[in-house]
VMD Tcl script that draws the C-alpha trace (Angstrom):
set ca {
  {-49.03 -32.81 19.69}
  {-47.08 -29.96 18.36}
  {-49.38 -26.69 17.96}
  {-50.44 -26.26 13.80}
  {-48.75 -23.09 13.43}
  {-46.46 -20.62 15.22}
  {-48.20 -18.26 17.45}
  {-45.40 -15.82 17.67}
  {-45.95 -14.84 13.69}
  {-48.60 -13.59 11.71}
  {-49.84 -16.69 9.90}
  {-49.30 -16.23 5.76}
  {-52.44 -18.84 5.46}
  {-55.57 -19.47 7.09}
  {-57.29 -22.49 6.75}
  {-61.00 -22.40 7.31}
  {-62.79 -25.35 8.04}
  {-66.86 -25.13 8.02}
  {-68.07 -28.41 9.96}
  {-71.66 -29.43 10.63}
  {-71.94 -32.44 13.04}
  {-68.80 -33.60 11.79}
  {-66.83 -34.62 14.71}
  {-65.57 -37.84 13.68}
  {-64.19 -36.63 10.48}
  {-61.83 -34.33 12.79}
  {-59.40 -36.04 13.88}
  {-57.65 -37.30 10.36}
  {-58.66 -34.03 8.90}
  {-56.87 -31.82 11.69}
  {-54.05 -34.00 13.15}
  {-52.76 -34.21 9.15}
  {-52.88 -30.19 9.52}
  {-50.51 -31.12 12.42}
  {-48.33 -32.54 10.51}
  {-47.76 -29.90 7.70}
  {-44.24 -28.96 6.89}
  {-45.07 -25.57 6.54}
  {-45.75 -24.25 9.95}
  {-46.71 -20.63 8.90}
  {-50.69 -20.94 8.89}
  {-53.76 -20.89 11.50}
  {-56.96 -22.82 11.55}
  {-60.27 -21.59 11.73}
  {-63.02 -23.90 12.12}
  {-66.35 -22.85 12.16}
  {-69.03 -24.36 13.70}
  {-72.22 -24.65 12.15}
  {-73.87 -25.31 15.44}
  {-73.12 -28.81 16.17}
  {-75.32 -31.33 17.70}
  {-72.69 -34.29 17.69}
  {-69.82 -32.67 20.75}
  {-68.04 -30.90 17.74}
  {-66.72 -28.05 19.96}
  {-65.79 -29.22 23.27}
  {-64.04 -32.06 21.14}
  {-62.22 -29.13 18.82}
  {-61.15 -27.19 22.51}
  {-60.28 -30.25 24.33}
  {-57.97 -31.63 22.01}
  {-57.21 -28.80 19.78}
  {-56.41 -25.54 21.20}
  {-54.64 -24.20 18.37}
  {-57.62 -24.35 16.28}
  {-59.21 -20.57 16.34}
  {-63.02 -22.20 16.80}
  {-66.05 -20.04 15.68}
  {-69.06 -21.03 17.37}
  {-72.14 -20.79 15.86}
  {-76.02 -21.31 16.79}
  {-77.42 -22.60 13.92}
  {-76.05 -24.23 10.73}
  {-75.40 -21.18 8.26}
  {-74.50 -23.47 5.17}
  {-70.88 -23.91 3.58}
  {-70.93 -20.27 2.07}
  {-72.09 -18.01 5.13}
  {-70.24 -20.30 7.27}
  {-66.83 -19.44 5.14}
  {-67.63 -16.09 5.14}
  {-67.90 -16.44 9.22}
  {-64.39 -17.81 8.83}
  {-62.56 -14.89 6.79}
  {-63.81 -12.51 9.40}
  {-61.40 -14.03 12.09}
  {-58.19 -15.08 9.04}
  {-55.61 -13.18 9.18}
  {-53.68 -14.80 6.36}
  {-52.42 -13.55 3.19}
  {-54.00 -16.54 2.00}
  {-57.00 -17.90 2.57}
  {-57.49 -21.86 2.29}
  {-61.00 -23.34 1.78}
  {-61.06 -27.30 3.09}
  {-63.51 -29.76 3.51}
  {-63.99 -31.43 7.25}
  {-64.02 -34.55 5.50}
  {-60.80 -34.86 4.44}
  {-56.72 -35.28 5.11}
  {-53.98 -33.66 3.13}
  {-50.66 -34.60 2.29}
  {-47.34 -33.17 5.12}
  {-46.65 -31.24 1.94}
  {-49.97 -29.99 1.04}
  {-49.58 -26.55 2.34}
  {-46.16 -26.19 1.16}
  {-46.71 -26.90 -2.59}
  {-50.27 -24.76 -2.38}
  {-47.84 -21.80 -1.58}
  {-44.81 -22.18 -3.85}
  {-47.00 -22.20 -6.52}
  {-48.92 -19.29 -5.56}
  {-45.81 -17.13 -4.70}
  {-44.23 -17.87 -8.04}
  {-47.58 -16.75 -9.77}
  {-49.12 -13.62 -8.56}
  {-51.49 -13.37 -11.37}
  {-53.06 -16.90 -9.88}
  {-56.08 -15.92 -7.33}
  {-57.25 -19.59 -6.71}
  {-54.88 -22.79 -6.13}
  {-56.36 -25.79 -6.53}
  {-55.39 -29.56 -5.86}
  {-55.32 -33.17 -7.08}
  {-57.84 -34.18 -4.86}
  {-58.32 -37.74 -4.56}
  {-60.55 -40.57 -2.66}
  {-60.10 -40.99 0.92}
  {-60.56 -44.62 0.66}
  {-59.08 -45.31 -2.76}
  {-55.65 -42.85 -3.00}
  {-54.88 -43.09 -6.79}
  {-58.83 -42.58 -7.77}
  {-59.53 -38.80 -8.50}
  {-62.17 -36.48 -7.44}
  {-60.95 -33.64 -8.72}
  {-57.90 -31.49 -10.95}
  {-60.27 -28.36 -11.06}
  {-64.05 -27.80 -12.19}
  {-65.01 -28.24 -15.45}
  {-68.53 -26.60 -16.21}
  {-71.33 -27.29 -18.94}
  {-73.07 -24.96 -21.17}
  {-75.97 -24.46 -18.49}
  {-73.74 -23.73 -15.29}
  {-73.73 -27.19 -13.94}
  {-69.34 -28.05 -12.92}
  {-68.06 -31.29 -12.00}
  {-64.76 -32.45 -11.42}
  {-62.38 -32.74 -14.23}
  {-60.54 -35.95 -14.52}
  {-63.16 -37.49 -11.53}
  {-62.89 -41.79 -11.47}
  {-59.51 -41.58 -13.28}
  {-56.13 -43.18 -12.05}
  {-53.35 -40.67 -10.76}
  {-50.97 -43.11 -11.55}
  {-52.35 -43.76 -15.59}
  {-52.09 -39.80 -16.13}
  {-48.88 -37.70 -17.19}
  {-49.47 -34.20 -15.64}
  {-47.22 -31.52 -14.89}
  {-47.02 -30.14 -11.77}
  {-48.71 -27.17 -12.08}
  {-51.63 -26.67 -15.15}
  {-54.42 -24.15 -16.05}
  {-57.35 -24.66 -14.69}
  {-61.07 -22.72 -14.73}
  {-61.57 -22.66 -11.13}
  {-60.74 -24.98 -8.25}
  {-63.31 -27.16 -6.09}
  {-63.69 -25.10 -3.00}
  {-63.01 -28.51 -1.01}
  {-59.67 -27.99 -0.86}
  {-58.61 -24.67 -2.88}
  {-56.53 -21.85 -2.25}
  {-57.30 -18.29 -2.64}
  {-55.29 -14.88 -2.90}
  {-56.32 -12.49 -0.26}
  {-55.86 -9.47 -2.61}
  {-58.31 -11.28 -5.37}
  {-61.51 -11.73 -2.61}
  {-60.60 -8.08 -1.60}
  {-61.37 -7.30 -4.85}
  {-64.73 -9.73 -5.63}
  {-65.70 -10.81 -2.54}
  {-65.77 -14.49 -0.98}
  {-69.01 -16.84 -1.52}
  {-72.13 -15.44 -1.98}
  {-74.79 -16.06 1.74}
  {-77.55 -16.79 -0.89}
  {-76.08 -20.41 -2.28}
  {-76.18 -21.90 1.15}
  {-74.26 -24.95 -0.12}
  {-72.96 -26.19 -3.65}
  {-72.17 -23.87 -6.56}
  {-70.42 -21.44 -4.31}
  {-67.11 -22.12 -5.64}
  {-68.38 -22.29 -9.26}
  {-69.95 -18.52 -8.58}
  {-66.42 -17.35 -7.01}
  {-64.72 -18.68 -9.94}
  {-66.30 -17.13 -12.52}
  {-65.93 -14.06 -10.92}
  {-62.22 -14.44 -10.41}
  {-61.70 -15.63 -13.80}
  {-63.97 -12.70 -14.79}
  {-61.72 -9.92 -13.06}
  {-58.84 -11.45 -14.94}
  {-57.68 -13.54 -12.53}
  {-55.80 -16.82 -12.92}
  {-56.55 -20.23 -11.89}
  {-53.95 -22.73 -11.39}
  {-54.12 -26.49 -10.05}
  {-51.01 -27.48 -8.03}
  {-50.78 -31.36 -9.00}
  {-48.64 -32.26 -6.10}
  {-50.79 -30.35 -3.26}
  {-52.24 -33.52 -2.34}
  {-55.54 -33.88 -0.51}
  {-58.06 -37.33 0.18}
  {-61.63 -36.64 0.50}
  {-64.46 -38.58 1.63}
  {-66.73 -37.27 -1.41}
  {-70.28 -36.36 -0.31}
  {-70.17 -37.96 3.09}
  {-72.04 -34.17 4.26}
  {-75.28 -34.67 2.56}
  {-75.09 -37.92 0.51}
  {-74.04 -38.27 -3.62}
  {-77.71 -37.56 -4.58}
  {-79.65 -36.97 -2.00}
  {-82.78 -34.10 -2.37}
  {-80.78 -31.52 -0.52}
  {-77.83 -32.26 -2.36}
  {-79.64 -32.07 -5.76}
  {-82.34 -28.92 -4.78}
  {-78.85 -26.08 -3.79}
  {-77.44 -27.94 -6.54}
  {-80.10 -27.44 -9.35}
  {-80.96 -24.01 -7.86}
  {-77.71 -21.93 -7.43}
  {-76.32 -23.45 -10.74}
  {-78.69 -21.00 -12.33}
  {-77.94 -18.44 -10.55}
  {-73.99 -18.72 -10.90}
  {-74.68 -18.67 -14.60}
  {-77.27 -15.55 -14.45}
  {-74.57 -13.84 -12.36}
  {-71.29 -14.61 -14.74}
  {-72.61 -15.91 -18.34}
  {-71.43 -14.15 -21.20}
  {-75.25 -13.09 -22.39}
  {-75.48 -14.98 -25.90}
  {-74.99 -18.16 -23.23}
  {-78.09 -16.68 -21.21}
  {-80.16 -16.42 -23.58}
  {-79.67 -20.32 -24.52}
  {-79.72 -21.44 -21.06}
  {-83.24 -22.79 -21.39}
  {-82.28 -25.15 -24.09}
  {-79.52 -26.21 -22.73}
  {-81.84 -27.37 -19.20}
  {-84.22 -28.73 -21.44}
  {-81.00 -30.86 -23.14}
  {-80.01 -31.91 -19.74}
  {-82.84 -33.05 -18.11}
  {-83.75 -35.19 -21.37}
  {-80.42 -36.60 -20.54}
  {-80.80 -36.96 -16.69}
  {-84.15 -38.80 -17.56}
  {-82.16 -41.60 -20.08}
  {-79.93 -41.97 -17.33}
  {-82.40 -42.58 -15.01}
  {-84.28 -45.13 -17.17}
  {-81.28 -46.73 -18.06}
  {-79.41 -47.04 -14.50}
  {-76.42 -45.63 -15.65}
  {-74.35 -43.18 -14.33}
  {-75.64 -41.07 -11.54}
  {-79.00 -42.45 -12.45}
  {-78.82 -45.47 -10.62}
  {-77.85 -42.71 -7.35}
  {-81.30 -41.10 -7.81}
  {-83.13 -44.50 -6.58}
  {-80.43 -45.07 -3.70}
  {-80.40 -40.80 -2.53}
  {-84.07 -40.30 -2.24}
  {-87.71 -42.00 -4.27}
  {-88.06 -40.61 -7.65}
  {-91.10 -38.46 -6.79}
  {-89.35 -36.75 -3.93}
  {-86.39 -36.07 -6.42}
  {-88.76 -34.93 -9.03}
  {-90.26 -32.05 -5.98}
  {-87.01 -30.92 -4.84}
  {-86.47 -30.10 -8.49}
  {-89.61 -28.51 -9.43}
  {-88.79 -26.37 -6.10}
  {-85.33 -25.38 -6.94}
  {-86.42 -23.96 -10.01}
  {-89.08 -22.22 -8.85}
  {-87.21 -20.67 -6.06}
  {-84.33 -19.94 -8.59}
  {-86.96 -18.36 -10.83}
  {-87.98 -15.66 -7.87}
  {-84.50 -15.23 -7.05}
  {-83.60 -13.81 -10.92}
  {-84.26 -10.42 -9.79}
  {-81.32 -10.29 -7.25}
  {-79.56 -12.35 -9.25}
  {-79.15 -10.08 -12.13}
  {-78.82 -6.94 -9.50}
  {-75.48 -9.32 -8.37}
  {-74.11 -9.65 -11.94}
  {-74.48 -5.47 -12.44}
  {-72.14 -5.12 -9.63}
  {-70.17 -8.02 -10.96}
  {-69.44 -6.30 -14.48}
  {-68.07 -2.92 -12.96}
  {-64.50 -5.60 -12.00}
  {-65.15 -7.85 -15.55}
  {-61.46 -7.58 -16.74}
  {-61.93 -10.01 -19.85}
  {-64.38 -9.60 -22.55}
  {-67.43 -11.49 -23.35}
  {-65.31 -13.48 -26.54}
  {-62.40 -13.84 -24.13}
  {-64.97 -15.37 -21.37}
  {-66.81 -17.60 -23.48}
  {-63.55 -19.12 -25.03}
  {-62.58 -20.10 -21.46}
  {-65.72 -21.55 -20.80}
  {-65.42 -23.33 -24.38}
  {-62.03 -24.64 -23.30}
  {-63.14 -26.18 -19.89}
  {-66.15 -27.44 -21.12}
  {-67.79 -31.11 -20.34}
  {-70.76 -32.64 -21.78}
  {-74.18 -33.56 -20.22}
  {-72.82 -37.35 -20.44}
  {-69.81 -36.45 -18.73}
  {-71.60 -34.67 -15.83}
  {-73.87 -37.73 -15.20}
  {-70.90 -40.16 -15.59}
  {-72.33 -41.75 -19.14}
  {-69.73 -43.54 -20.68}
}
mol new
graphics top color blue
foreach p $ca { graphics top sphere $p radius 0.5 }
foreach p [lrange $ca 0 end-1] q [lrange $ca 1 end] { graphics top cylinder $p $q radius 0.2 }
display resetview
């Protein structure tokens, strides 16, 4: 197998992959890096220290792959962060273990990043793994209390009419691009988030420092959604329910702030309908965990989001002295990208 990039240049991307006991998603995930048409890029996987073989599998049969070896499993953010300490691209590529990309993935990621310098974050059509033309995501959309989803997620590629690039808010950090110069300026994911949110958090903050956010429709990547930590499973839905809040007490225009706790109060009333009623993600709360043990994990996540407002709010000073748009500007993006509580727990 041909190396993934050449050594004898400075690569123009890195791609960081953060893996945790993920070895058998490595093989289609890395070999389709091998394939890439673009050959300007490196690979940095990090380990989140790996019970399952990960890194003697990653040096045996990928040399080429710059491996960061951890001792303990950091989370998706810190692990990233571990990552962009070794990259020495111009561009920095977020992607998911769990997935393959497209031979031109790379190459239609950076033509439309070159041609739009304004653009700190790139994101994808990403679609299932096991069904090609279903979507996961074309960018985040985001309700009026934090919580994002994918826009356009359970729709047919082949039923929409897109162009091949399109404003977005912010891209999934599954597979997303990211301008070098715009995390120099913001930072990369925040250690506190652990998992989920993280990307949601870094794109406010771009989009806050008047950065642009474009999705590259033809940048094609599959992903095995949730295969990490389940659809709904308690872990998944405590980092979930507890850094939402804090992306929004970091970034939200303060009139939204101050209505945050109506707008939880309005989506848990809907959660519980969808519960009751099996639709949506409700029936995935009886099939991810019991009831009661989802009903903890939540009561925990807010509590532990409640102690953390403090340093939360110290965050969002620091975050204002690069705010670039103003608070109207802001909350007309949000407006734009907005979904409803129904469309967040897949309520037709």
């Amino acid at each position: 197998m041909k190396p993934a990039y050449e050594a004898t240049l400075k690569p123009v991307v890195s791609i960081i992959i953060v893996n945790w006991n993920g070895r058998s998603y490595l093989p289609d995930c890395l070999d389709s890096l091998a394939a890439q048409s673009f050959r300007n890029f490196e690979v940095v996987l990090v380990d989140n220290g790996s019970a399952d073989g990960s890194v003697d599998f990653v040096r045996e049969k990928y040399p080429w792959v710059k491996l960061v070896s951890l001792t303990e499993n950091t989370g998706f953010a810190t692990g990233n962060n571990r990552g962009l300490e070794q990259a020495q691209g111009e561009y920095i590529v977020t992607l998911n273990n769990d997935t393959r990309v497209d031979t031109e993935w790379l190459q239609n990621l950076l033509s439309v990043a070159e041609v739009n310098p304004r653009a700190g974050m790139i994101g994808c059509r990403i679609c299932s793994f096991f069904e090609p033309d279903i979507i996961d995501s074309l960018g985040m959309g985001i309700c009026a209390d934090g919580m994002s989803r994918g826009m356009y997620r359970h729709r047919r590629w082949s039923e929409l009419a897109l162009p091949e690039t399109m404003q977005i808010l912010f891209p999934s950090a599954c597979a997303a691009l990211y301008r070098r110069e715009m995390l120099c300026e913001i930072g990369f994911f925040d250690d506190d988030f652990f998992a989920y949110a993280e990307d949601s958090d870094l794109g406010l903050r771009g989009r806050l420092a008047g950065w642009q956010a474009i999705l590259a429709t033809n940048a094609v990547v599959y992903h095995k959604y949730s295969q990490s930590s389940g659809s709904l499973s308690p872990l998944k839905v405590y980092f979930v329910e507890r850094n939402h809040y804090w992306a929004a007490l970091k970034n939200f225009p303060p009139g939204l702030l101050l209505l945050l706790p109506i707008y939880t109060l309005l989506r848990y009333l809907e959660q519980v309908k969808t519960v009751l009623s099996g639709q949506g993600t409700g029936a995935e709360f009886s099939s991810g965990g019991s009831r009661g043990e989802i009903v903890k994990v939540l009561l925990k996540a807010l509590l532990e989001s409640f102690v953390g407002i403090p340093k939360a709010l110290g965050k969002r000073q620091r975050i204002m002295v690069s705010r670039r748009l103003s608070w109207r500007e802001f909350s007309a993006l949000l407006q734009k990208y907005r979904i409803s509580f129904k469309e967040l727990l897949d309520v037709d």
